[in-house]
C-alpha positions in Angstrom: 2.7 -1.0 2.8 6.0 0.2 2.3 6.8 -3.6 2.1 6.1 -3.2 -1.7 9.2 -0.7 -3.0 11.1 -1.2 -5.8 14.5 -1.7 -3.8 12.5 -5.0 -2.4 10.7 -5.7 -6.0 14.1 -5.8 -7.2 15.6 -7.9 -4.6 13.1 -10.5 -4.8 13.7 -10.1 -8.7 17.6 -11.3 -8.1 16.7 -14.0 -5.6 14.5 -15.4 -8.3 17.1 -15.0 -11.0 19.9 -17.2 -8.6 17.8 -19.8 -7.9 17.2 -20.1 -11.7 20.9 -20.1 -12.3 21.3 -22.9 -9.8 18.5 -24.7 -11.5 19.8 -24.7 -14.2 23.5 -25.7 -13.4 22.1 -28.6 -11.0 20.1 -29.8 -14.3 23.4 -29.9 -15.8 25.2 -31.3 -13.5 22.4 -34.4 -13.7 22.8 -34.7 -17.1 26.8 -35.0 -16.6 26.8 -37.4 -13.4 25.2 -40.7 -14.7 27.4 -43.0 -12.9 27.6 -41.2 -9.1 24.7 -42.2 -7.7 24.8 -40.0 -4.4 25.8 -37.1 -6.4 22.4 -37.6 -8.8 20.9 -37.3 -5.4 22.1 -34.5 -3.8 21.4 -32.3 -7.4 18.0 -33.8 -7.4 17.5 -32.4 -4.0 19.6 -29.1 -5.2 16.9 -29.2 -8.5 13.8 -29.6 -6.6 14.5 -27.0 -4.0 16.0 -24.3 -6.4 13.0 -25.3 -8.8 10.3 -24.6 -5.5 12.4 -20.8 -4.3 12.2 -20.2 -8.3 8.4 -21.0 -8.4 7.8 -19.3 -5.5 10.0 -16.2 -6.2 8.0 -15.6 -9.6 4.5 -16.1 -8.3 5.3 -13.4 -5.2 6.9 -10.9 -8.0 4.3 -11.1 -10.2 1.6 -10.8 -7.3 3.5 -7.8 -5.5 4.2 -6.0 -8.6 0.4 -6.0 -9.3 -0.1 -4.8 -6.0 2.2 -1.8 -6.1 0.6 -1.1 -9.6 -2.8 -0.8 -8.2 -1.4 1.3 -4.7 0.6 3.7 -7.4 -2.9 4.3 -9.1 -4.7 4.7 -5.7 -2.2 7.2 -4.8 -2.7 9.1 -8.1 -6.7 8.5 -7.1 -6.6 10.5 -3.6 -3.9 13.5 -5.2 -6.5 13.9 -7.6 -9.1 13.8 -5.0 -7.4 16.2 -2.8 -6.9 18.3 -6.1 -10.6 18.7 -6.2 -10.8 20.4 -3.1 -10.3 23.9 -1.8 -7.6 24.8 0.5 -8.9 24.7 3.2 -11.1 21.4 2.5 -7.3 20.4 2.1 -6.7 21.4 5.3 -9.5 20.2 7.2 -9.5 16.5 5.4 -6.3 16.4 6.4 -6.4 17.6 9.7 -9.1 14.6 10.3 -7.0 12.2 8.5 -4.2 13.2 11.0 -6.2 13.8 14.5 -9.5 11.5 13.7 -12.7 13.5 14.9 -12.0 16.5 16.4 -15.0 19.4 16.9 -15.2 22.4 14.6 -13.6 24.6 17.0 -10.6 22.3 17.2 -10.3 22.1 13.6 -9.9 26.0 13.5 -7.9 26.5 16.6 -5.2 23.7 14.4 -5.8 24.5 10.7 -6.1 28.5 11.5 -8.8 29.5 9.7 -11.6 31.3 11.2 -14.4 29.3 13.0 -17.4 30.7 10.1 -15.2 29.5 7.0 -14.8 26.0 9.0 -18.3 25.7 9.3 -19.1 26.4 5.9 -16.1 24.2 4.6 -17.3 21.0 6.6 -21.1 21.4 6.0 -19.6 21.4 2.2 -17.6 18.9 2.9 -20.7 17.0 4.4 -22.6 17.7 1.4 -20.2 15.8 -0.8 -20.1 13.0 1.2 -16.3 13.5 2.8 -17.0 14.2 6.2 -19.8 13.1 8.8 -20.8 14.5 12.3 -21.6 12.7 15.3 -23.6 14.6 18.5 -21.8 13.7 21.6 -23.4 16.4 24.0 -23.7 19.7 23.2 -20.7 19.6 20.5 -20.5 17.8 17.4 -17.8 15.8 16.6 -16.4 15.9 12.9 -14.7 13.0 11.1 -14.1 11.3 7.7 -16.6 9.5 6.3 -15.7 5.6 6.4 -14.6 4.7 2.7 -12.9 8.2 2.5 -10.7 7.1 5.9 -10.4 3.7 4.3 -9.3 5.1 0.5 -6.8 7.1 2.8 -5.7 4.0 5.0 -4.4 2.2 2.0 -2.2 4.3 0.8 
């Protein structure tokens, strides 16, 4: 999503702001060329087409700054989210959100911390909803619950 940054806001801001200057001069021009009748014609063209980049240049501004107001306060959402969590429910969400599944051995071999404290952590983290487990064989395999890897996606 890094599509939506202010250096591109901004750009798009400027476009907009051009095409509105050319709109207006071709208006002007109109006004001022009564008797040249190709000349009406190419600023009516000039009017229409800086008129339709103006439009458009607004509408996507005003869409993409709503959606990088809503991304800023789903950012804020998961650091306050990851706030609520221990250290090393840190570290293991975001080992997960890093690797994908991995088992619980894994999860300690990369975060270092001892294999007991990993299992406490994700059956906690189970508990709360964050993390599910999956049987395959005689391991389990941990990962991040669906809308928690989704929440995490956008961002």
């Amino acid at each position: 999503m890094k599509i939506i940054s202010n250096k591109n806001l901004r750009g798009l801001a400027l476009i907009d702001i051009i095409a509105g200057f050319i709109l207006v001069i071709a208006l002007l021009s109109l006004i001022i060329l009564n008797e040249n009748e190709i000349a009406q014609r190419a600023m009516q063209f000039l009017c229409l087409f800086s008129l339709c980049i103006f439009i458009s240049g607004s509408t996507a501004y005003f869409i993409l700054s709503n959606i990088a107001y809503k991304l800023r306060k789903i950012r804020k959402t998961v650091k306050s989210f990851l706030q609520l969590l221990n250290d090393d429910e840190r570290k293991i969400v975001l080992f997960l959100l890093k690797n994908g599944e991995s088992s619980q051995n894994e999860i300690a071999n990369s975060t270092h911390i001892n294999k007991m404290k990993v299992s406490r952590r994700v059956k906690s983290l189970q508990q709360k909803g964050i993390l599910q487990s999956e049987s395959v064989g005689l391991k389990n395999k941990i990962k991040l619950n669906k809308n928690i890897k989704e929440l995490f996606d956008l961002i």
